[in-house]
C-alpha positions as CSV (number, residue, x, y, z in Angstrom):
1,X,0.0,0.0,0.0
2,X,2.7,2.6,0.9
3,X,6.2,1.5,-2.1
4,X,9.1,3.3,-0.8
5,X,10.4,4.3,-4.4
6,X,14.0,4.8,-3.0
7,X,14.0,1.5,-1.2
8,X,11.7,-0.9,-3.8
9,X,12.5,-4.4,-4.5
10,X,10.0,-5.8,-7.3
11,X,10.1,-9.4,-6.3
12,X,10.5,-8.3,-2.7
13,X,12.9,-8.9,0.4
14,X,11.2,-12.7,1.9
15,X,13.4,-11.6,5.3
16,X,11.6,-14.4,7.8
17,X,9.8,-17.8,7.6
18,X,7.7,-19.7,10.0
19,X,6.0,-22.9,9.8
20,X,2.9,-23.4,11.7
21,X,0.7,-26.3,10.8
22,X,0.4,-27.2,7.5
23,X,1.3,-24.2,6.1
24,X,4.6,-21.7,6.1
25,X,4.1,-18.1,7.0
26,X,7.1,-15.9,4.8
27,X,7.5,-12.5,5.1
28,X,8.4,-9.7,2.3
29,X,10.7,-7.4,4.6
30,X,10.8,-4.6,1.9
31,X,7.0,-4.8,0.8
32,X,5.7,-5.0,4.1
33,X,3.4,-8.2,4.0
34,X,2.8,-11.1,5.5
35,X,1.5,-14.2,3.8
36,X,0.4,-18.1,4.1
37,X,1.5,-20.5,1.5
38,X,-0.4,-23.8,1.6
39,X,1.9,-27.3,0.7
40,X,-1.1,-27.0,-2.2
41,X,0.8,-24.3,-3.6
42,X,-1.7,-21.8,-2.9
43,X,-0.7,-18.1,-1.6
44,X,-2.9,-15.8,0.5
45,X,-2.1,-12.1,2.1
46,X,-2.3,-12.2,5.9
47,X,-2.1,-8.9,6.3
48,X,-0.3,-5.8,4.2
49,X,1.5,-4.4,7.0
50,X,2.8,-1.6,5.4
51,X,-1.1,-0.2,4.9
52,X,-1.2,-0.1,8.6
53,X,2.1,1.2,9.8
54,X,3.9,2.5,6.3
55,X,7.3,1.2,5.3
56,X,8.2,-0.2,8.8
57,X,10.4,-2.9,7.1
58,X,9.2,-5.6,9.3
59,X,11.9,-8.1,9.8
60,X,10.8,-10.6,13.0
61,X,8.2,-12.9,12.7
62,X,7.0,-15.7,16.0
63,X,4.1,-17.1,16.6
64,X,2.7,-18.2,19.7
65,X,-1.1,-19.0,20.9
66,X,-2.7,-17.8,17.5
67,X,-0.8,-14.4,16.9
68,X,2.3,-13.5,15.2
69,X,4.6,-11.2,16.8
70,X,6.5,-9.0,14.8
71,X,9.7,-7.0,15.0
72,X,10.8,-4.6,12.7
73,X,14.3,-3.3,11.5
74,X,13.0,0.8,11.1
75,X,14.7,3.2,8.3
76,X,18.3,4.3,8.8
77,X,19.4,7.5,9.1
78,X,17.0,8.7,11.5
79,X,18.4,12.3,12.8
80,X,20.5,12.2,16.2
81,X,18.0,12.3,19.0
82,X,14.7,11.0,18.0
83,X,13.4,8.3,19.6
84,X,14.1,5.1,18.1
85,X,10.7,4.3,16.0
86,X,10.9,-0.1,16.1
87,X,8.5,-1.7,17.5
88,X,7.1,-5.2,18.2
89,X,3.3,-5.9,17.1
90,X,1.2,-9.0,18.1
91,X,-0.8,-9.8,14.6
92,X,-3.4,-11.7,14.4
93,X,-4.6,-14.5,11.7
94,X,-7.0,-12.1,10.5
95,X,-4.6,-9.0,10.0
96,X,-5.7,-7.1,13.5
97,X,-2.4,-5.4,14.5
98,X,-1.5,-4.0,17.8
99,X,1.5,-2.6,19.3
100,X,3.2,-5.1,21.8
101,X,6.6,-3.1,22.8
102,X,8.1,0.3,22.0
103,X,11.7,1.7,22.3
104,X,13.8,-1.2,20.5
105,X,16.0,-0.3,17.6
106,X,16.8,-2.2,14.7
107,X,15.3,-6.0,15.5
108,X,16.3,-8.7,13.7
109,X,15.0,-11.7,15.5
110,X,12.6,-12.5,17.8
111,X,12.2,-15.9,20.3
112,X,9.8,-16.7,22.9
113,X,11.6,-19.0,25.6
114,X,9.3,-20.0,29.0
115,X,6.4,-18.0,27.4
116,X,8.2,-14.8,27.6
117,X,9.3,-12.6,24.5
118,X,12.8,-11.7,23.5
119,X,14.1,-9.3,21.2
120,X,17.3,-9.1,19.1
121,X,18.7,-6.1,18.4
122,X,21.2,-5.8,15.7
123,X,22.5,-2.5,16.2
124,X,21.0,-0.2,19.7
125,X,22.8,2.9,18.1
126,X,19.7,5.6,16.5
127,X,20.4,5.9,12.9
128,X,22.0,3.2,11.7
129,X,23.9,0.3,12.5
130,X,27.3,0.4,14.7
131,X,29.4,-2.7,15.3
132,X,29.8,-3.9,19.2
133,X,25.7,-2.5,20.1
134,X,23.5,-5.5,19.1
135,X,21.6,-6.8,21.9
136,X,19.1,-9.8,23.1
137,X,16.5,-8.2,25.2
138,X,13.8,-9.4,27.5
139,X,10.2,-7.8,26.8
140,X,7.8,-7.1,29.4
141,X,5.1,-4.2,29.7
142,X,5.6,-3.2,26.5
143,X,9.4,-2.3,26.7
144,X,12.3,-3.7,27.0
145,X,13.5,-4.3,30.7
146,X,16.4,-6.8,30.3
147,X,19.3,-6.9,28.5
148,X,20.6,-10.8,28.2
149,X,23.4,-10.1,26.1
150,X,24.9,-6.9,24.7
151,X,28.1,-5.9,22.8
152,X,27.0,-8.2,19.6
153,X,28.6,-7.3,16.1
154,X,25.4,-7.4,13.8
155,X,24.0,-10.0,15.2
156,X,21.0,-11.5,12.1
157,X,18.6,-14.7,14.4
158,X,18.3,-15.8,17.7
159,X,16.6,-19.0,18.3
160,X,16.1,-21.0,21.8
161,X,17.8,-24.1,21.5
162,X,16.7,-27.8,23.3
163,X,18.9,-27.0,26.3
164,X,17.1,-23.7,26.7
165,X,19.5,-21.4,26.1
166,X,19.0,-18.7,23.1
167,X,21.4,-19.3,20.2
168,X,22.6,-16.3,18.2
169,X,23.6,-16.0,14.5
170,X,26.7,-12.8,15.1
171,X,28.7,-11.0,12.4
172,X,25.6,-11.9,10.0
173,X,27.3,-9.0,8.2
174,X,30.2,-6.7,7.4
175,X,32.9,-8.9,8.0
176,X,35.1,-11.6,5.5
177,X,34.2,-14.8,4.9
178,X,34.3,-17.3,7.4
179,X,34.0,-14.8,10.6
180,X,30.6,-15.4,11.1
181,X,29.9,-17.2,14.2
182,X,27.0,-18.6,16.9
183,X,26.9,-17.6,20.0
184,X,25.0,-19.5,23.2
């Protein structure tokens, strides 16, 4: 609904996948939807996200008791000062979106572990991203109120592993070949 001309990918950005059911969930980062693609080969919109929150480059995607939750990576090159403008929403099958947490910057992943929502930041800096500021947050109340880890170089997924503890794909990035690593 809303094309960012300068920032336009025809056959989109498919950023995040989930399975849940029978059918997988992708998500267009750069056109801002959400849809469900049936093993049938059949394709259906769950919701245009950028008609409801403009080009918010949603990046994130979880699901957990019937709603997606959604994270979003923002615009660089916000000026210094302004309040970083990422968000999570919960979304539900039918396209209702709400806002679930405020004041996160640049999310990347997303990872519910013991019911409660994390957040993966890959840069905390306003503006753009800055190697060394990615973080895993806890979410609670609509903010973030715990940082798990911090000091992360572009950090790109965060997963929650059999043993419980969250799994992080670092240096997703902006550095050589072969520097990549996961953290636990």
């Amino acid at each position: 609904a809303h094309k960012n001309d300068e920032d336009f990918e025809p056959d989109g950005t498919w950023f995040s996948m989930i399975a849940l059911g029978r059918a997988l969930y992708p998500m267009d980062s750069n056109h801002g939807e959400l849809d469900r693609v049936t093993p049938n080969g059949r394709i259906r919109r769950v919701v245009d996200i950028s008609a409801r929150l403009g080009h918010a480059v949603p990046t994130a995607l979880v699901s957990r008791h019937g709603r997606f939750s959604v994270g979003n990576l923002g615009l660089f090159g916000a000026p210094d000062g302004t309040a970083p403008n990422e968000h999570v929403w919960d979304i539900t099958r039918r396209g209702h979106v709400t806002v679930r947490a405020s004041g996160l910057e640049q999310v990347l992943g997303l990872a519910f572990r013991q019911g409660l929502l994390y957040a993966l930041e890959m840069s905390t800096t306003p503006g753009g991203p800055t190697p060394g500021t990615g973080a895993l947050v806890r979410l609670h109340d609509g903010r973030p109120v715990q940082t798990i880890a911090s000091g992360l170089d572009f950090p790109t997924g965060v997963t929650v592993g059999p043993d419980g503890a969250f799994y992080v794909s670092d240096r997703g990035f902006g550095f050589g070949a072969g520097q990549g690593r996961i953290l636990r």
